[in-house]
N, C-alpha and C positions, 0 to 999 in steps of 0.2 A: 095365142100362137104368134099375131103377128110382136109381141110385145120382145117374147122368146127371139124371133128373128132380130131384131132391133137392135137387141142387146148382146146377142152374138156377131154383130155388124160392129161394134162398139169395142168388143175384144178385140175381132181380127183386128178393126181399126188401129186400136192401142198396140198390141203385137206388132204391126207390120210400122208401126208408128218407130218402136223402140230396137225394130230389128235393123231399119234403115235411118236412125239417130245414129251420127261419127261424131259427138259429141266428147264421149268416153275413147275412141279412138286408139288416141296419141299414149295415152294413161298405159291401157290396157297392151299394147306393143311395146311400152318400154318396158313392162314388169316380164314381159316373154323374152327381153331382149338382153335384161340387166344382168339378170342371175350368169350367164354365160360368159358374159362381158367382162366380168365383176372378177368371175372364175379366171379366167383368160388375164387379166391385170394382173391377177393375184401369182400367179405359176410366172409371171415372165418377174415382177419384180422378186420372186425367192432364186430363178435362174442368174439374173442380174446379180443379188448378192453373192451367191455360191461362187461366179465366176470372177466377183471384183475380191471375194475373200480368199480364192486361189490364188489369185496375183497377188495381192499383198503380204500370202504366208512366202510364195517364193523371193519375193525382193526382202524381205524379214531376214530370212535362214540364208541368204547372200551376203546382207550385213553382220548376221551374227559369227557365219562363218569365218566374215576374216578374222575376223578376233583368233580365231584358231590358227588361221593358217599364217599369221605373223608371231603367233607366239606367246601375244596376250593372256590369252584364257592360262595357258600351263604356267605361265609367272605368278599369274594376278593367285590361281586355286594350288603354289605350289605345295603348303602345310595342308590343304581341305582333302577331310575324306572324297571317294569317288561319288558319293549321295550326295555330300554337300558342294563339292563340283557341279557335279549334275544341275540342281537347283539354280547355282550362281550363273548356270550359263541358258538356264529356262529363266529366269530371270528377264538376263539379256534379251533374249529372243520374245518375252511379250512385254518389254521397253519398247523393242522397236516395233511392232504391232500392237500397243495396247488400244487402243480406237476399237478395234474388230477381236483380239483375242480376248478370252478368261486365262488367269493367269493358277487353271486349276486340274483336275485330273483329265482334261479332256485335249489339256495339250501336254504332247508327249515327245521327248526328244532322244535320241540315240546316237550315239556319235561311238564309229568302231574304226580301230586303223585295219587295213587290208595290207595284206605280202605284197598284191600287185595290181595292175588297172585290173586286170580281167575278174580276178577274186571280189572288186567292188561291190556290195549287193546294195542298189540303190533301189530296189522294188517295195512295192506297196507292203507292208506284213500283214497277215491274217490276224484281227485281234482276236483277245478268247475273254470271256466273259465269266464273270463269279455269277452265284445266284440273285445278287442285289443289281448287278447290271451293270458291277466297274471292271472297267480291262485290269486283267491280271499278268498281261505280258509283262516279263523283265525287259527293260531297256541298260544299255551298257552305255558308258560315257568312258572313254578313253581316245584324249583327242590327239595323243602320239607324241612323236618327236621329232626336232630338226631332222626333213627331210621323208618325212612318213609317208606314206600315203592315209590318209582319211577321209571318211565316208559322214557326213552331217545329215539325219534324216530329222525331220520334223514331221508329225503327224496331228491333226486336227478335230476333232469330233463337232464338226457342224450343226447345231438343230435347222429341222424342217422342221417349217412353222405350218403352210398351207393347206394342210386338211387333204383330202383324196388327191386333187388334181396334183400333188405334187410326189404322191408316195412313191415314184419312179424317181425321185432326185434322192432318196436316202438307200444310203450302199450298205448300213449297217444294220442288225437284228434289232438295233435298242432306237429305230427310227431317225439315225443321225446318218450325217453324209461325212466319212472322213476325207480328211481333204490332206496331200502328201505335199512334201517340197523338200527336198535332196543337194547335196552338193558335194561332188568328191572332187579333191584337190590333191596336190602334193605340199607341204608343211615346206615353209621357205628355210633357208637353211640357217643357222644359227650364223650371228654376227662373228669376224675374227677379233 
C-alpha cells in the first residue's frame, strides 16, 4: 500500500510538475494568437488592394477619356467598326493600367453620348450572367461628336482572394468585387 501511495505522490508530483512548466508558454500563445492575426493581415492587405485598384481604374478612365474628349479616339477609329472601336479604345484604357488590369472579359467599357447633363447615366450596371459565369451584358461605344455630351464607364471584375474573412469585399454572384470609374464630359469642339 505504502508503495501505491508513493507512486501516486510521483504522479501528482509529475502533473503539478508539467501544469506549473511555462516552458511551452510562449509557443503555445502564439499558435492562439497567429491564426487571427494572420486572418486580420490578410483582409486589411486585400482592402488595401481593392482600394489602391479603385484609384487606379479611376486616374486610368481620366486618361483614357481625354482621348475622347479631344477628338482622338473618333479620328484615330474613323474607317473601325464600333466592335473594333471598342477594343482600340480597351486597349487604351489597360495601357494605361496594365500593372493592375487583365486586358480580358473582366474589364468592360461603355462609352454612350447623352441629350443632356441630366440624362447622364453614370451608375454602377447590374451585370447578368451566362451559365458558365461570363457577363452577357451589351456595352455600346459611341464616343460622339464635336460638342456631345459623353458618358465614359469602365467597369472591373476584381477577384477576392482571401477566403472567408473577406467574402463581404465581393459584390458579385461569381465571388468578384466589381470595381466602376466614370467620366462625363462635353466633346471639345471641333478645330475652325
Amino acid at each position: 500500500m505504502a508503495e501505491m501511495d508513493i507512486a501516486a505522490g510521483k504522479r501528482r508530483h509529475r502533473f503539478g510538475a508539467f501544469i506549473g512548466d511555462s516552458k511551452g508558454a510562449t509557443a503555445v500563445e502564439f499558435a492562439l494568437v497567429a491564426a487571427p492575426f494572420l486572418a486580420l493581415v490578410a483582409a486589411l492587405v486585400q482592402t488595401f488592394l481593392i482600394f489602391f485598384a479603385q484609384a487606379m481604374l479611376e486616374n486610368t478612365v481620366r486618361q483614357a477619356a481625354r482621348q475622347i474628349l479631344t477628338g482622338q479616339t473618333q479620328t484615330q477609329d474613323a474607317g473601325m467598326s464600333a466592335t473594333n472601336a471598342q477594343t482600340a479604345f480597351k486597349n487604351t484604357v489597360c495601357g494605361y493600367g496594365a500593372m493592375l488590369f487583365k486586358c480580358d472579359a473582366t474589364l468592360m467599357v461603355d462609352v454612350q453620348v447623352a441629350s443632356n447633363w441630366s440624362s447622364a447615366n453614370t451608375s454602377m450596371p447590374t451585370l447578368t450572367y451566362d451559365s458558365s459565369g461570363n457577363v452577357n451584358n451589351t456595352w455600346q461605344f459611341n464616343p460622339g461628336n464635336a460638342g456631345d455630351i459623353v458618358v465614359v464607364r469602365v467597369m472591373y471584375l476584381w477577384p477576392v482572394f482571401f477566403g472567408p474573412i473577406a467574402f463581404n469585399l465581393a459584390n458579385q454572384a461569381n465571388g468578384t468585387r466589381m470595381l466602376m470609374a466614370s467620366a462625363a464630359f462635353q466633346n471639345e469642339p471641333a478645330a475652325p
